[in-house]
DOLUMSE-869405 format. One record per residue: residue number from 1; residue in one letter; x, y, z of N, C-alpha, C in turn. Coordinates in nm, 2 decimals. Each point is the difference from the previous one (the first is absolute). Layout:
PT    k  r    n_c1    n_c2    n_c3   ca_c1   ca_c2   ca_c3    c_c1    c_c2    c_c3
PT  NUM  A       X       Y       Z       X       Y       Z       X       Y       Z
...
***
This chain:
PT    k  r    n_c1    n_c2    n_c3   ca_c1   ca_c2   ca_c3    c_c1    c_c2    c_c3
PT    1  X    9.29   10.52    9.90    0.08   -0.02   -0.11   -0.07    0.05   -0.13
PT    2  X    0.11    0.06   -0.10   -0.06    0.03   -0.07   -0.09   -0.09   -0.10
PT    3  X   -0.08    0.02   -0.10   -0.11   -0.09   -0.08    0.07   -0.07   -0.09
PT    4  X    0.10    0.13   -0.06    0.03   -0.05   -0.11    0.14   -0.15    0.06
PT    5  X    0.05    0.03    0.13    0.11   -0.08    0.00   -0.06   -0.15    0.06
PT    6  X   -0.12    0.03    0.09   -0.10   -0.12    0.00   -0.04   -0.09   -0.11
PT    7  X    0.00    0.06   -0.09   -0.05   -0.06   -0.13    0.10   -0.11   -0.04
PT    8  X    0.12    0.10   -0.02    0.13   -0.06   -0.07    0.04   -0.12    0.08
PT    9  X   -0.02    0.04    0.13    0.06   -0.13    0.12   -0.13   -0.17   -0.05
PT   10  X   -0.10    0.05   -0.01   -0.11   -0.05   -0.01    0.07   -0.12   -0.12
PT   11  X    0.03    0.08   -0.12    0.06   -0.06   -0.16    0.13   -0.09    0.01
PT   12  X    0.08    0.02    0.12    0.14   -0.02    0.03   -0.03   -0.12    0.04
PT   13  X   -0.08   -0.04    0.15   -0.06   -0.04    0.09    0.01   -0.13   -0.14
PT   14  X   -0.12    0.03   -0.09   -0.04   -0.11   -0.08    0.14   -0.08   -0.07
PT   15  X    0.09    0.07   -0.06    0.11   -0.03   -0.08    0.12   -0.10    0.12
PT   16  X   -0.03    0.05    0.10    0.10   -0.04    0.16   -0.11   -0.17    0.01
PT   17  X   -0.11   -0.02    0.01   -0.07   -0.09    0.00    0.02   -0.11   -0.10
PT   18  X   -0.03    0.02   -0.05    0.07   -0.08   -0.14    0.09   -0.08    0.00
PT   19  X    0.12    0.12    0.02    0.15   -0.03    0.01    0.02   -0.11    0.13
PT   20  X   -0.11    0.01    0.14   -0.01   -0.10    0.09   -0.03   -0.13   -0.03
PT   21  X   -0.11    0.01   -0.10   -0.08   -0.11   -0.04    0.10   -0.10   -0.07
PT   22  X    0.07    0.07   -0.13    0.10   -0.06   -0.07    0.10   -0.06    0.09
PT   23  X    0.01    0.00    0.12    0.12   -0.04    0.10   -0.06   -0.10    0.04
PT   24  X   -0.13   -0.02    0.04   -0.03   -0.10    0.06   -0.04    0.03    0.16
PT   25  X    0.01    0.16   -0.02   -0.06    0.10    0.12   -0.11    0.04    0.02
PT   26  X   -0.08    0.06    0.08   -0.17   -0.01   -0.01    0.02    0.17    0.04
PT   27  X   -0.05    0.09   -0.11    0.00    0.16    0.04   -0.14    0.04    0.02
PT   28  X    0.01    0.12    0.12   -0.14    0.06    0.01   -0.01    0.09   -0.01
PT   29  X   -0.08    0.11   -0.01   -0.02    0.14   -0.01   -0.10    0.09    0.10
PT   30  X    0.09    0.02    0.09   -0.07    0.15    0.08    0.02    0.13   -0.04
PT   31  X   -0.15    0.07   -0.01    0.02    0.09    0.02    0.00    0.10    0.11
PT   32  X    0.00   -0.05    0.15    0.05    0.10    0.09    0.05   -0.11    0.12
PT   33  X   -0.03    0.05    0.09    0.10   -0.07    0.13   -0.10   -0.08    0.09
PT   34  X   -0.10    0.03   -0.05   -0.12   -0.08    0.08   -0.05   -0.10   -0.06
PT   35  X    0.04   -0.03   -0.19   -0.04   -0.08   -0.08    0.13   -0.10   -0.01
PT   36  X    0.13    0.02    0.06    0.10   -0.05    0.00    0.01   -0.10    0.15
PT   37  X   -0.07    0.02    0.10   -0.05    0.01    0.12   -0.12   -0.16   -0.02
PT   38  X   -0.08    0.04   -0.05   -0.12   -0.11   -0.02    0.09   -0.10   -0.11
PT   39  X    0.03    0.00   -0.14    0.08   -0.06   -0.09    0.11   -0.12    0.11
PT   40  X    0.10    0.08    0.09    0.08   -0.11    0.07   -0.08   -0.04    0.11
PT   41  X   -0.12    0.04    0.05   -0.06   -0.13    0.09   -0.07   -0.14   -0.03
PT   42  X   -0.05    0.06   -0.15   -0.04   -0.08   -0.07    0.06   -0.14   -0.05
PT   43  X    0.12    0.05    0.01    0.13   -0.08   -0.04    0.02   -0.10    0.12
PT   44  X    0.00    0.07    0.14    0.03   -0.12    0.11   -0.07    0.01    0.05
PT   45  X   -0.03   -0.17    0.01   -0.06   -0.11    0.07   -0.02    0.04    0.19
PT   46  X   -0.17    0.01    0.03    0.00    0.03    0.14    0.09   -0.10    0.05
PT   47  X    0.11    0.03    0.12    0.04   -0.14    0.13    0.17    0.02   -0.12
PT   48  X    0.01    0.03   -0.10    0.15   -0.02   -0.07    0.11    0.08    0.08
PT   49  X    0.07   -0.09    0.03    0.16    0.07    0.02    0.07    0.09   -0.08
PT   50  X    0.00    0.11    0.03    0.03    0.15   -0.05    0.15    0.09    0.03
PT   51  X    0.10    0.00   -0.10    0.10    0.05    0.09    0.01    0.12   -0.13
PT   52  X    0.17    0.09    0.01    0.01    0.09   -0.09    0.17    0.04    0.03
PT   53  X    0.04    0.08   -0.09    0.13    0.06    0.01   -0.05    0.14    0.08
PT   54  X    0.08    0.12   -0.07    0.00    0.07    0.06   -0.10    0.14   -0.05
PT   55  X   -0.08   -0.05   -0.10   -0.05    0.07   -0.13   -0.08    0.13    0.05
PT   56  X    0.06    0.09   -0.02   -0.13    0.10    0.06   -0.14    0.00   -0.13
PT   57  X   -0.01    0.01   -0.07   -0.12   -0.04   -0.09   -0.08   -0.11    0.08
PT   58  X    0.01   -0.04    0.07   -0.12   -0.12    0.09   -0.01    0.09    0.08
PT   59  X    0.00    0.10    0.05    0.01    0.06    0.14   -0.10    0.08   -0.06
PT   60  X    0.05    0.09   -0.12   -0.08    0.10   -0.04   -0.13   -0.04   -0.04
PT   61  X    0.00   -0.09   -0.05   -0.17   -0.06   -0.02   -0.10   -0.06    0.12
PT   62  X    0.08   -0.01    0.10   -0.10   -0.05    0.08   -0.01   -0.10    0.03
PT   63  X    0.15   -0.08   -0.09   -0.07   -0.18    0.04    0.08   -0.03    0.13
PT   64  X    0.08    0.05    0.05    0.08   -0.04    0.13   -0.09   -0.01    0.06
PT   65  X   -0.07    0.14    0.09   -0.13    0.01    0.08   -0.11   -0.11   -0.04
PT   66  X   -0.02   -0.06   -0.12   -0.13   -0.07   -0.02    0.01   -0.18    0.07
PT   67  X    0.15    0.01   -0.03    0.02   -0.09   -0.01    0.01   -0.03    0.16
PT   68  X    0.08    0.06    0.09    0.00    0.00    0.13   -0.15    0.00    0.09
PT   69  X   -0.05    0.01   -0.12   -0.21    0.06    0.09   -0.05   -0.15   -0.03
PT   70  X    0.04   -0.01   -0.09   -0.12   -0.13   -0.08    0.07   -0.15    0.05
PT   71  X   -0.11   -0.11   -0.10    0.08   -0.14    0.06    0.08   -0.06   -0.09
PT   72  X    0.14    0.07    0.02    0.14   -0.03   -0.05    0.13   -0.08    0.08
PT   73  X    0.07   -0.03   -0.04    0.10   -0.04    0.13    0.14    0.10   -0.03
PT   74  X   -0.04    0.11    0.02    0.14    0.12   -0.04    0.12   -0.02    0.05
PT   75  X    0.10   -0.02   -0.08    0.13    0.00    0.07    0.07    0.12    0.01
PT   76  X    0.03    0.07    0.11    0.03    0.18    0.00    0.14   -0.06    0.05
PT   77  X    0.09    0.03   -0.07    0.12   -0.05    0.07    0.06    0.10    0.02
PT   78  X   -0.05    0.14    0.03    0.05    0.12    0.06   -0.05    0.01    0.17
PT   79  X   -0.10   -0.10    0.01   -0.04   -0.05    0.18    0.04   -0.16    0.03
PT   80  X    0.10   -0.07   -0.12    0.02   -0.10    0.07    0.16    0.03    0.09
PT   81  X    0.05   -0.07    0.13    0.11    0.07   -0.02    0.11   -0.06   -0.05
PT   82  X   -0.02   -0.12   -0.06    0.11   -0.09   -0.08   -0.02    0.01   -0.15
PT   83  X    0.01    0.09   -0.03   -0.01    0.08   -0.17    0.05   -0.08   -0.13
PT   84  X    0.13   -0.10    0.04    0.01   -0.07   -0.11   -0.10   -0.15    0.00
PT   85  X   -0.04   -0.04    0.17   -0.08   -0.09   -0.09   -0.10    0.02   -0.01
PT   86  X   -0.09    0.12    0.05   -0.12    0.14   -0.10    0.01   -0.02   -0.12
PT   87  X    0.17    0.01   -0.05   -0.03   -0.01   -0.18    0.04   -0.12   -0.08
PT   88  X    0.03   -0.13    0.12    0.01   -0.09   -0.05   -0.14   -0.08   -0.03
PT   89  X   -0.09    0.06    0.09   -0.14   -0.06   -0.03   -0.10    0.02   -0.11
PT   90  X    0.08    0.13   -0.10   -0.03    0.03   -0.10   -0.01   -0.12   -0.15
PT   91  X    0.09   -0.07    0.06    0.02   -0.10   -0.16   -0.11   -0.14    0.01
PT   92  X   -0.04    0.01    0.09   -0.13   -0.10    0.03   -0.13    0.09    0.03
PT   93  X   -0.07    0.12   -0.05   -0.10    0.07    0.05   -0.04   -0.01   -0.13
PT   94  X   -0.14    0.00    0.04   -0.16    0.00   -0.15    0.05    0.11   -0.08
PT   95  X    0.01    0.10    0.09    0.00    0.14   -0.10    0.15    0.10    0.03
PT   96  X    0.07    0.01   -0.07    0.08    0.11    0.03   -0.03    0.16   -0.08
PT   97  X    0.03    0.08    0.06    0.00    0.11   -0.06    0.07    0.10    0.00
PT   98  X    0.01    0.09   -0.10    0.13    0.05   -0.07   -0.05    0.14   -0.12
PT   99  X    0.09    0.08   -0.04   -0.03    0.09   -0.07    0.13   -0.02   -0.09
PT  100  X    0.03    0.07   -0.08    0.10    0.00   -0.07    0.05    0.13   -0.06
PT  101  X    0.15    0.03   -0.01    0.09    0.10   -0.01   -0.02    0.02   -0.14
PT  102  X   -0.09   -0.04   -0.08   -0.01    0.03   -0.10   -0.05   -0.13   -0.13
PT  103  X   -0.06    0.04   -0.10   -0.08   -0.13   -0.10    0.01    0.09   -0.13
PT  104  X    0.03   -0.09   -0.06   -0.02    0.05   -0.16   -0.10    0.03   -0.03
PT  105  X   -0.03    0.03   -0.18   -0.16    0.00   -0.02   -0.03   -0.10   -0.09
PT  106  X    0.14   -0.10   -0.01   -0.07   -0.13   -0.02    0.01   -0.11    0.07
PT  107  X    0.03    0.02    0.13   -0.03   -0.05    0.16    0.07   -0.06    0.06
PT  108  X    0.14    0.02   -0.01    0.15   -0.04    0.07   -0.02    0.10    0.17
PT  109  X    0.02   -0.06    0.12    0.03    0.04    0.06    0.15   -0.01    0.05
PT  110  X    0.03    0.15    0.06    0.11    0.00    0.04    0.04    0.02    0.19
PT  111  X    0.05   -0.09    0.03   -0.01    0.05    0.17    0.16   -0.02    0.02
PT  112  X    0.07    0.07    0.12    0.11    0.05    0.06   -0.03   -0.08    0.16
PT  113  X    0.10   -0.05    0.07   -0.04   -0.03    0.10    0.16    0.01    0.09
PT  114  X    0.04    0.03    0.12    0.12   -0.01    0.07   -0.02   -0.15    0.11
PT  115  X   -0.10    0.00    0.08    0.05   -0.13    0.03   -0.08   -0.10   -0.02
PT  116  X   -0.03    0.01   -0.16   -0.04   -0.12   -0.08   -0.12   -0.08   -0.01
PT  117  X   -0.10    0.02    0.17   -0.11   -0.05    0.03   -0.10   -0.01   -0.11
PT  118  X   -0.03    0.10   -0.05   -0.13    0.07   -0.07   -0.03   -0.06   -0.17
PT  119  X    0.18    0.01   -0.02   -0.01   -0.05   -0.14    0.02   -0.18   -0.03
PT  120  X    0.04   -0.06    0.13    0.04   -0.13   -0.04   -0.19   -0.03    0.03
PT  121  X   -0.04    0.09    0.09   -0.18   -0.10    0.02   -0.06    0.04   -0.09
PT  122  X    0.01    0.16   -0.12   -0.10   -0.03   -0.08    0.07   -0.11   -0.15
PT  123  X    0.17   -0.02    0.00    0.01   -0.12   -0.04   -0.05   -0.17    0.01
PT  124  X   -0.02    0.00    0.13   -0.01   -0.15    0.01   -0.05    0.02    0.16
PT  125  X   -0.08   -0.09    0.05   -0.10   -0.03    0.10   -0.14    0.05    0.00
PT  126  X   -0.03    0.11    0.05   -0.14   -0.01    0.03   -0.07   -0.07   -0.14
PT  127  X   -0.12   -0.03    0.08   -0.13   -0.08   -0.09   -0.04    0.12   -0.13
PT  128  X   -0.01    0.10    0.07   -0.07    0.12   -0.09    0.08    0.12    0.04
PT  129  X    0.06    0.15   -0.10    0.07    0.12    0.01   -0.09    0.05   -0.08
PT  130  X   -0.03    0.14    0.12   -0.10    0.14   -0.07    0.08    0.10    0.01
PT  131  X    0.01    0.08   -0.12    0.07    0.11   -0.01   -0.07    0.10    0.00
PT  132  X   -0.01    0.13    0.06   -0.02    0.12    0.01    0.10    0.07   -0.08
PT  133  X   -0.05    0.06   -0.12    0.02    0.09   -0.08    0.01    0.13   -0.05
PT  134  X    0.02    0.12    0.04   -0.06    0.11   -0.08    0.01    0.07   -0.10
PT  135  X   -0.06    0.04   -0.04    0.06    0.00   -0.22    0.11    0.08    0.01
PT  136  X    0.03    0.13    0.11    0.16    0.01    0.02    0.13   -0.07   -0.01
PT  137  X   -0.08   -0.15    0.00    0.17   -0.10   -0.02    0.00    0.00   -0.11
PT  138  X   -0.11    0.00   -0.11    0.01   -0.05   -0.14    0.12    0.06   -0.08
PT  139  X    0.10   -0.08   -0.05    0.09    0.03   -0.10    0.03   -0.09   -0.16
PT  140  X    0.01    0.10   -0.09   -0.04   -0.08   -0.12    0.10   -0.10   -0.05
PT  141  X    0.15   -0.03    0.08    0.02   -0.16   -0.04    0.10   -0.01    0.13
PT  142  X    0.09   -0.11    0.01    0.08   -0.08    0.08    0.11    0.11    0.07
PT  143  X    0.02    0.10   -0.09    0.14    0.06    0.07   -0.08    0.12    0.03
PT  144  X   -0.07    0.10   -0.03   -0.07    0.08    0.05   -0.07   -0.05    0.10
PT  145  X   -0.01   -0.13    0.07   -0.06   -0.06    0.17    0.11    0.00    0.06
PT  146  X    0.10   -0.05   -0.04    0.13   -0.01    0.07    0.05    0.14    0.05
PT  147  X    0.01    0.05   -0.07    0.02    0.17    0.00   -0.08    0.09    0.12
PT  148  X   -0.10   -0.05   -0.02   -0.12    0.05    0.11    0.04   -0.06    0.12
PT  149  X    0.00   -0.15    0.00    0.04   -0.04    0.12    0.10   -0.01    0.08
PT  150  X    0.13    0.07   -0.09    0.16    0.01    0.08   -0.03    0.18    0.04
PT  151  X   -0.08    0.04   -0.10   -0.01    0.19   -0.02   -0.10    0.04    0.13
PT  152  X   -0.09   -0.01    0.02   -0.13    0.03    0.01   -0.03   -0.08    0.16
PT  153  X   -0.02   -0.11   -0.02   -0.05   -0.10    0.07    0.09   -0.05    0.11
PT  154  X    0.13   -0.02   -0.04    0.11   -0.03    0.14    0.05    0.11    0.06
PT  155  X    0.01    0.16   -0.05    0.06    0.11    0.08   -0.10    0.03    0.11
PT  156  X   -0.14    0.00   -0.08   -0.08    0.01    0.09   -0.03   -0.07    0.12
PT  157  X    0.03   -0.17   -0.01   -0.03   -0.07    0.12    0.13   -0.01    0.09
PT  158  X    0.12    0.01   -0.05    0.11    0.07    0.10   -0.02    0.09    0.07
PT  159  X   -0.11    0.12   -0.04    0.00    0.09    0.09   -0.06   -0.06    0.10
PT  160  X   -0.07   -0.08   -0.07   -0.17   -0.04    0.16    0.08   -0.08    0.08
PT  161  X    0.08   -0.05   -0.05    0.02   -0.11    0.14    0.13    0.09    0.05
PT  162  X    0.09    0.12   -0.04    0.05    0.07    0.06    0.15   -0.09    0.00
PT  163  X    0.02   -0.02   -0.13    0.13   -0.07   -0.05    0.13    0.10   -0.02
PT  164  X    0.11   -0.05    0.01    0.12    0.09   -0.05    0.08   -0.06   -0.11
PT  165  X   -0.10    0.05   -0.10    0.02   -0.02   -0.18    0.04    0.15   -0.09
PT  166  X    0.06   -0.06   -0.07    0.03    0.16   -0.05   -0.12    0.00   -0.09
PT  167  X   -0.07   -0.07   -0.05   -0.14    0.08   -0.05   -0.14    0.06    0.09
PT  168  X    0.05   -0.03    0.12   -0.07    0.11    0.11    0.05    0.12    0.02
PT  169  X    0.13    0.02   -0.04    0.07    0.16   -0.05   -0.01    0.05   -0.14
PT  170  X   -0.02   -0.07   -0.05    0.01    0.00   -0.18   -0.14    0.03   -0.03
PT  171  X   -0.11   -0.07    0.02   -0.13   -0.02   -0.03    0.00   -0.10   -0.15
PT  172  X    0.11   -0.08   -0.03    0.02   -0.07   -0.08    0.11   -0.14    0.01
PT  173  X   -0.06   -0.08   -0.13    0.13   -0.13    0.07    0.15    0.06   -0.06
PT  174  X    0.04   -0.06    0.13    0.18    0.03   -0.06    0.06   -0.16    0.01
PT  175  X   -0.08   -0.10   -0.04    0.05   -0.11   -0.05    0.10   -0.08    0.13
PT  176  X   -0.01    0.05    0.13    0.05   -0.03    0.09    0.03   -0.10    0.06
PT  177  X    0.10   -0.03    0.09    0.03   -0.14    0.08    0.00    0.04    0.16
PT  178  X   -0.11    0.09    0.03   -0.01    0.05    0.13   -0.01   -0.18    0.07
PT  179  X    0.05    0.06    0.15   -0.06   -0.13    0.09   -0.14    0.02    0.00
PT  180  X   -0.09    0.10    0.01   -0.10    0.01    0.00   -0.15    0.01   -0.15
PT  181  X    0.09    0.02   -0.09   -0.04   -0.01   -0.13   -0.15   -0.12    0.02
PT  182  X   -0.09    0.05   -0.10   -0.14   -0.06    0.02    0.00   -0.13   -0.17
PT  183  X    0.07    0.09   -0.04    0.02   -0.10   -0.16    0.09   -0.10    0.02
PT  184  X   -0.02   -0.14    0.03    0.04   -0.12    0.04    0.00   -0.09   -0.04
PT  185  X   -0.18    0.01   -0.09   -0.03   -0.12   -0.11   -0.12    0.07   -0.07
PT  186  X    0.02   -0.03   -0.12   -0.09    0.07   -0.10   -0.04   -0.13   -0.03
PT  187  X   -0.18   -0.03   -0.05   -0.06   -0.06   -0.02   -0.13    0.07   -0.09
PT  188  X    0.05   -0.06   -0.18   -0.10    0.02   -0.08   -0.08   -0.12   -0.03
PT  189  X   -0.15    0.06    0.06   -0.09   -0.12   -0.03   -0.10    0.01   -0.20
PT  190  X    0.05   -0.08   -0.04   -0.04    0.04   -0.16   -0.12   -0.12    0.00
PT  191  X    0.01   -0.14    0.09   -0.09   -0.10   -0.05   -0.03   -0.09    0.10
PT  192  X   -0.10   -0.06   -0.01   -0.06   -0.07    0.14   -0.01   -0.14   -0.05
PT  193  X    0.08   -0.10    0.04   -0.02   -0.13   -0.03   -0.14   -0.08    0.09
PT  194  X   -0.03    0.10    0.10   -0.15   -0.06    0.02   -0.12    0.08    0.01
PT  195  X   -0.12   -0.02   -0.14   -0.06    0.05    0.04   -0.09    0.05    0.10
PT  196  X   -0.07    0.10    0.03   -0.04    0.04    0.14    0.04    0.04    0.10
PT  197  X    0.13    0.03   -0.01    0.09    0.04    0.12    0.00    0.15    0.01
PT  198  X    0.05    0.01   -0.08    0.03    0.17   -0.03   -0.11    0.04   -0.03
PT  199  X   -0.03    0.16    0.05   -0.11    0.08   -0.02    0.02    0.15    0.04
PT  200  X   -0.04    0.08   -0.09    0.08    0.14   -0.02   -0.14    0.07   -0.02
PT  201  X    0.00    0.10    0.11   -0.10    0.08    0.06    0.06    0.14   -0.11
PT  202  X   -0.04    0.03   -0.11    0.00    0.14   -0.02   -0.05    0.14    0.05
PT  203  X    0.05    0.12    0.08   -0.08    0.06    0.04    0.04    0.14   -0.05
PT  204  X   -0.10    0.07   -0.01   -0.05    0.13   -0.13    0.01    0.11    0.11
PT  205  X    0.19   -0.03    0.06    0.02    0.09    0.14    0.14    0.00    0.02
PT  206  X    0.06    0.13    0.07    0.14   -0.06    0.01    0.03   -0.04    0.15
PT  207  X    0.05   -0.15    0.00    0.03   -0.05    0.10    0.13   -0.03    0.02
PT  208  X    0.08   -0.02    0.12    0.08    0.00    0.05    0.13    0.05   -0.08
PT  209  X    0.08   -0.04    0.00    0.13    0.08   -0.10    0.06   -0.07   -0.10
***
């Protein structure tokens, strides 16, 4: 990456921190994928019950694999074969984990979800939610995340799971009422009524979409 855009992510990083802090959210700052990697082990407790949505930003860092090696209790509910109560076990686990479709840069996140799992558990249940970040989500207020995350963020994960949306023909939202449509429930998280829960891994990388 280039120096000068490292720098600037570095300055952003700081201003996105802040804006966590002021919520009642705990922000951190990596700068690469290995410092993002040590930062969320640090976070959970050896023997803690560990689950996640579907975030590729945990994948890309390494914590899936770490976590599966080490002494964790990982919930993979892509090898359980009863998948809803894989993600029902989510709202009682130490740690959930998650990335986000997008965050302001004074520390609103914004997430999209279709069948709802991902956003009701970093709303309410687990003990503790770690976000994987990459300064590619950063957007400078509330409707420029939204934007990102109907624009950017949902066309693209229609494609992956190989959906029949018209923004997998489009490469954009067309505001749709597909059966298949991924946009279901929007969930803007602006403030944390308990401290310590929330924690937002910044990383000085572009991660997932």
């Amino acid at each position: 990456m280039n120096e000068n855009i490292v720098k600037r992510n570095e300055l952003l990083a700081q201003t996105v921190i802040r804006g966590l802090q002021s919520r009642n959210m705990s922000g951190y700052y990596a700068a690469n994928k290995e410092e993002a990697l040590a930062k969320a082990l640090e976070l959970i407790p050896k023997g803690a019950t560990v689950t996640m949505g579907g975030g590729m930003s945990v994948h890309e860092i390494g914590l899936t694999d770490a976590l599966k090696q080490g002494d964790y209790h990982f919930i993979d509910r892509d090898k359980e074969a009863d998948k809803r109560a894989a993600m029902l076990m989510a709202y009682d686990a130490d740690v959930y984990l998650a990335s986000a479709n997008a965050i302001t840069q004074d520390g609103v996140m914004v997430n999209i979800d279709g069948n709802s799992n991902r956003v009701s558990a970093i709303a309410q249940g687990p003990k503790k939610v770690i976000f994987i970040v990459g300064m590619n989500k950063v957007c400078d207020d509330v409707d420029g995340a939204m934007k990102r995350a109907r624009n950017v963020a949902a066309p693209i994960n229609a494609q992956r799971f190989g959906l029949s949306t018209p923004c997998t023909k489009t490469g954009t939202c067309m505001n749709c009422k597909s059966p298949d449509t991924i946009c279901c429930q929007f969930l803007i998280t602006r403030f944390s009524r308990h401290a310590g829960r929330i924690h937002v891994i910044l990383v000085n990388d572009v991660l997932g979409f």
